[in-house]
N, C-alpha and C positions, 0 to 999 in steps of 0.2 A: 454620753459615755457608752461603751459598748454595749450589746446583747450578748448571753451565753445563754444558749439552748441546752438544757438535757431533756437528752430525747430517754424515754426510761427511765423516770427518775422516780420510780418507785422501788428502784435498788435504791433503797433507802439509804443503810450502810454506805455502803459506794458512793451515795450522791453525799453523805455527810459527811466523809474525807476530802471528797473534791472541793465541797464551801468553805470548809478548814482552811484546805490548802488557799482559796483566791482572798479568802478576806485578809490571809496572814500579809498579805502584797496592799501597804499602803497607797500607791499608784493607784489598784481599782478601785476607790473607793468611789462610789457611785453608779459602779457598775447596773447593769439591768440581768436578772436570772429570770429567765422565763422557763416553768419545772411542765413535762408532760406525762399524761401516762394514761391508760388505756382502764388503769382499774382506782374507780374512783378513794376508795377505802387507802389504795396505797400513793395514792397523789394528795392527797388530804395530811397526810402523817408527815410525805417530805415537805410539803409547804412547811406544815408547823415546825418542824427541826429546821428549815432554812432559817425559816424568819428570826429561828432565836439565834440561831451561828451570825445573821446578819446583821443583828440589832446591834451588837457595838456597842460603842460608850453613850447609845441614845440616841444621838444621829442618823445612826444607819449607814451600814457598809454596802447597803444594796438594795435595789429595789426588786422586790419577789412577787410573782405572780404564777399560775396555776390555771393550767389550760387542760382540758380534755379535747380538747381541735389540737391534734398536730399542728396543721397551716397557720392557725389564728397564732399558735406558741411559737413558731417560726417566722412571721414577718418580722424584717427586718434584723435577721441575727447574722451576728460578724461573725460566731463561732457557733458551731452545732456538737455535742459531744453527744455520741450513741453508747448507750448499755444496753439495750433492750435484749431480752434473753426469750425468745417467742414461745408458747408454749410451756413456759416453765417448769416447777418440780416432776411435775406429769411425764411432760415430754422427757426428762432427763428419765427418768425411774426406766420410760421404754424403751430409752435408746441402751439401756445399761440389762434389763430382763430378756429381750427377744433374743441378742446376740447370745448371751448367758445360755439359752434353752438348747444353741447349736453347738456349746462349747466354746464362747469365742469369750476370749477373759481382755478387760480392761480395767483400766485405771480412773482416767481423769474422762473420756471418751467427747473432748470437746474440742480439737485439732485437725485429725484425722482420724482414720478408724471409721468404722460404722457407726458413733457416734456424730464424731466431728459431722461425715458426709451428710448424716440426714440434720444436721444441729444447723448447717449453712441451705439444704432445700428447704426447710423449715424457716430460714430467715432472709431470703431471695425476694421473695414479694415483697415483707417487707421495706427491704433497701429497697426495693423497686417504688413502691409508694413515697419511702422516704425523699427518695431522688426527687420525685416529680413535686413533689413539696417545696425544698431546697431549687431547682429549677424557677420554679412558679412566684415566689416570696422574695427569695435572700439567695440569687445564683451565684454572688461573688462567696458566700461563708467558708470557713475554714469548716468541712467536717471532720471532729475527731473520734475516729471510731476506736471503742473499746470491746463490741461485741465477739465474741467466738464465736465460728473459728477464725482469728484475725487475717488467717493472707488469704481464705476464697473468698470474705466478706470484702478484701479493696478492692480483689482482683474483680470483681463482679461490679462493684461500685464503679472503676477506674476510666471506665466510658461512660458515666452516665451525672456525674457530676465535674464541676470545675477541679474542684479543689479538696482531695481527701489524702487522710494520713493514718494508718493505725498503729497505736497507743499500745505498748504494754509494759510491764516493770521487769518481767523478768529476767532484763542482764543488766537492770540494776542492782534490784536483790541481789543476783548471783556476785556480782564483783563486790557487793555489801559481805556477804557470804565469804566468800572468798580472802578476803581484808581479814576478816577474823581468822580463818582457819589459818593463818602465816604468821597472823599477830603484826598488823603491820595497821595503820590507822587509813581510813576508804580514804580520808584525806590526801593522804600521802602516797597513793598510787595512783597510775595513768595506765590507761586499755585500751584495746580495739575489740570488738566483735563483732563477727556479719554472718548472715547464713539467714535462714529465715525463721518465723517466728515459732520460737519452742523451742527450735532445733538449729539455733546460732551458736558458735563457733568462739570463744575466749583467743583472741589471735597474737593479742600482746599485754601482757600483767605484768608492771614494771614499776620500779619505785627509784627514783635517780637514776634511770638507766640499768638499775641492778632489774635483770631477768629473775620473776617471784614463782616461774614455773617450779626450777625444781626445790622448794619447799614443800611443795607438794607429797615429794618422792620419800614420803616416809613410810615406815613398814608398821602401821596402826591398823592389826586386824576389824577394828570396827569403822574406819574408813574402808578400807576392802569392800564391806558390804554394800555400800552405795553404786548406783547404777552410775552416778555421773563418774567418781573415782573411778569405775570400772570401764568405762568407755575411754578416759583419759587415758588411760591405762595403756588402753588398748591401740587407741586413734590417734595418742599426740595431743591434743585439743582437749580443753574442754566446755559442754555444753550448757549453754544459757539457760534450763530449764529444770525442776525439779526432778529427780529421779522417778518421782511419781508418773511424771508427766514422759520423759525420756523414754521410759522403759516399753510404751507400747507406739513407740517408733520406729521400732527395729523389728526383724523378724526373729530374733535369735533368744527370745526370754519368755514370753506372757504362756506361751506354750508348755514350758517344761517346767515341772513342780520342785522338782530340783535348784532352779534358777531362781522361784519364787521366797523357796526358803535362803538359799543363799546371798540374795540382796534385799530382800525384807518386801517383797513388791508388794503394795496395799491393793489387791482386788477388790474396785467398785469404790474404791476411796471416795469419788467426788459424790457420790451418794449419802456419804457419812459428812461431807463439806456443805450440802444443798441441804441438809435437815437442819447442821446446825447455823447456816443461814436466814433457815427459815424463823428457827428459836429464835436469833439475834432480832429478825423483824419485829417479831412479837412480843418481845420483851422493849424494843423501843416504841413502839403504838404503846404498848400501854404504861411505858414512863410518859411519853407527849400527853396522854389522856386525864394522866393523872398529875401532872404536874412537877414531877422527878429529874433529878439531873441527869445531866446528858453525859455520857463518858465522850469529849469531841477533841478530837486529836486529827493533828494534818497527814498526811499520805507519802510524801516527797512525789505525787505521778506526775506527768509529763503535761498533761494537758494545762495545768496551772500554769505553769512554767513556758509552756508554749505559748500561752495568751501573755502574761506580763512580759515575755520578749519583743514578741509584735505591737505592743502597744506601747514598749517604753522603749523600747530600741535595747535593751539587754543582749548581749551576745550569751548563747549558750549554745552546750553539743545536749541533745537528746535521741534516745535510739527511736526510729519510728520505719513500720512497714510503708513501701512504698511499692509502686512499678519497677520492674529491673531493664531501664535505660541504659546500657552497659553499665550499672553500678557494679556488680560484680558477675565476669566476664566466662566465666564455667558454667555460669546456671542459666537457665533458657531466658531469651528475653522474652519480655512481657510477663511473666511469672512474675508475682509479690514475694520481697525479700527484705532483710530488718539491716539496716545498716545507720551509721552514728550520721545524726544530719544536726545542720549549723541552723541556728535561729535566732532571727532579731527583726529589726522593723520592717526588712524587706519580703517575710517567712521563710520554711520551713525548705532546707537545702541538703537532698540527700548527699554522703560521701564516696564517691566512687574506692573502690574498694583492689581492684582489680581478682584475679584469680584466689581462689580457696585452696588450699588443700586438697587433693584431690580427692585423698577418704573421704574428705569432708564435704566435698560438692557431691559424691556419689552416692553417699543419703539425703540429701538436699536433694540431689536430682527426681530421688524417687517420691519425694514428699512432694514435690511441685508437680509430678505425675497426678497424685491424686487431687490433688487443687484445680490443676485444671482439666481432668474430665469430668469434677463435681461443675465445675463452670458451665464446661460446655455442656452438660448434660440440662443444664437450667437455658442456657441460651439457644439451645439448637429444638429444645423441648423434643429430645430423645432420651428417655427412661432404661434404653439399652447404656448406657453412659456412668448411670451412678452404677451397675453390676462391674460395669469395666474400671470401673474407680476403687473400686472394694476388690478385685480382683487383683489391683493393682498395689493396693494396702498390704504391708509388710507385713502387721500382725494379722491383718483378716486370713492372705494372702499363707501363711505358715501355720495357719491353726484350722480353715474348713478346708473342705472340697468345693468344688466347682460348684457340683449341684448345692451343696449347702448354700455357698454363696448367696447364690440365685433364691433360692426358698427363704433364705432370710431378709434378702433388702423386697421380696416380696412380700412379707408377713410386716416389715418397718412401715413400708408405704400403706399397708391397711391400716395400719397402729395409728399414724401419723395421717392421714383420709386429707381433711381440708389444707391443713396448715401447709402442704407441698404445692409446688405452682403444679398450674391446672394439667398439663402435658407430662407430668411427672408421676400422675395418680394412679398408674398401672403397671 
């Protein structure tokens, strides 16, 4: 039966949705999980939550196993799924304090932004080890990656591996989202959305051909307040991503306290999401310790879903970042972009898309800007790159000076010392 790799799989949570999700799939049963991680205390805890989501009616839905060797957890795997978050609460707290000290306000800072940029040099080695792994063991695997920030982490992977895809929910949530706020059952609507990941594009929301946009068009001052209604609003479209997440995509909000108060913006929110992740961890170590049920509920994510296609020949559409091969035809090629791709036994088939919106490629354009000069700044091992990336950043870009800039991704890179590839540490 197959192998699935999680690489990270001391995002415990996370890895416990995903087991949810494949044992619910009678076809894998027999599957092989082979669980990795770097910290022994937290590869110890998702074993024991595997083993019981796998035990089944006795049988066994799966066979688990628990590696601290990457490579040794990797031979032989048809599917690799990445979480690894490098650096963890730590590195989050400084990606979210240094920029704070200059003025510079974020939200979720795991995309773009001064976070995002040092969150993907902080996980470049990484995938670079990973690769040579995946090369070395298992070069045909499917890798599916979940880590942030998801389109510098393919676009960096995209020459160094056969076969990579990255994974995210959120335009499914949103059309989940979305279905409700019309009153209209997710069932009984059909969509398009492209654009790249965070900051993709709602292109067609439809229910028998009936157009569900303008249900939208209601005058609910507490809809108002939302960053996404406010962009719709404004742009025609609307964005794939939480308002949380939205708002320090633009240059036109995280700056003015005005704007903060008027759409409710959470500064430093994923700060207040990373503590109470942490609680979750430690509240499950010590139900597995002790013996406790497990609250274990499935996910609906993609990765599931993308393995019982490939393996059973299922036809499905899920959204996943890929290379932009002319998928859609405004945005740079080679750049990573999220478009609906076809999956079944042959894999994973992005949709060409053609042209955006042009508002709507003209934020996309600039968000691919910063993606790849964090790239190149990794690949060319020129440190003048990440400055010109952050300079390039909407919100960096509308909140410091020049010299700020520069003084900040200077004080990141001290903050941050080993974890950045070695050409980047100045």
């Amino acid at each position: 039966m197959k192998k699935i790799v999680f690489v990270g799989a001391g995002s415990v949570v996370f890895t416990q949705g995903l087991l949810a999700d494949l044992v619910a799939f009678p076809e894998l049963r027999g599957m092989r999980i082979a669980l990795h991680d770097i910290d022994p205390e937290r590869l110890q805890v998702a074993e024991a939550v595997a083993r019981r989501i796998t035990a089944g009616d006795g049988d066994g839905a799966a066979a688990v196993t628990a590696h601290l060797d990457r490579r040794e957890a990797l031979d032989g795997a048809d599917f690799v799924i990445n979480m690894v978050q490098v650096g963890g609460y730590d590195a989050t707290v400084t990606d979210f304090e240094i920029p704070a000290r200059y003025g510079l306000r974020q939200t979720i800072a795991d995309t773009i932004g001064a976070g995002g940029v040092f969150r993907a040099l902080r996980t470049f080695p990484l995938l670079d080890a990973l690769a040579a792994d995946i090369n070395a063991v298992c070069p045909d695997a499917l890798l599916l990656n979940y880590t942030n920030p998801m389109a510098m982490n393919v676009w960096y992977l995209s020459g160094k591996v056969r076969n990579v895809v990255g994974l995210c929910h959120s335009v499914y949530w949103t059309m989940r989202g979305l279905a409700e706020l019309v009153a209209v059952p997710y069932e009984e609507i059909s969509y398009v959305a492209a654009g790249v990941n965070h900051q993709a594009w709602v292109l067609r929301f439809e229910r028998d051909g009936e157009d569900l946009y303008p249900r939208l068009n209601v005058d609910d001052p507490e809809l108002r307040r939302r960053v996404r209604i406010d962009m719709y609003r404004r742009l025609g479209y609307y964005p794939t991503e939480t308002s949380e997440h939205s708002a320090e995509y633009v240059p036109w909000l995280m700056h003015h306290d005005s704007e903060l108060d008027r759409l409710r913006i959470p500064v430093g929110e994923y700060l207040r999401v990373s503590e109470d992740n942490l609680a979750e961890y430690k509240r499950t170590r010590d139900l597995v310790r002790h013996g406790g049920e497990l609250d274990i509920a499935g996910t609906d994510e993609y990765a599931p879903q993308i393995i019982h296609s490939i393996v059973t020949g299922t036809p499905r559409v899920v959204y996943g970042n890929v290379v932009n091969d002319g998928l859609i035809s405004n945005l740079p090629q080679g750049c990573v972009v999220e478009v609906p791709c076809a999956v079944d036994a042959t894999g994973v088939r992005p949709t060409a898309i053609g042209a955006l919106p042009p508002q709507c490629a003209a934020l996309n354009r600039t968000y691919a800007s910063v993606n790849e000069l964090t790239v190149r700044a990794a690949l060319e091992g020129d440190p003048r790159h990440v400055r010109h990336a952050l300079m390039i950043d909407p919100n960096t870009a509308a909140s410091l000076t020049l010299d700020d800039i520069w003084r900040m991704a200077d004080d990141l890179t001290r903050a941050h010392g080993d974890l950045l590839p070695e050409a980047l540490r100045a």
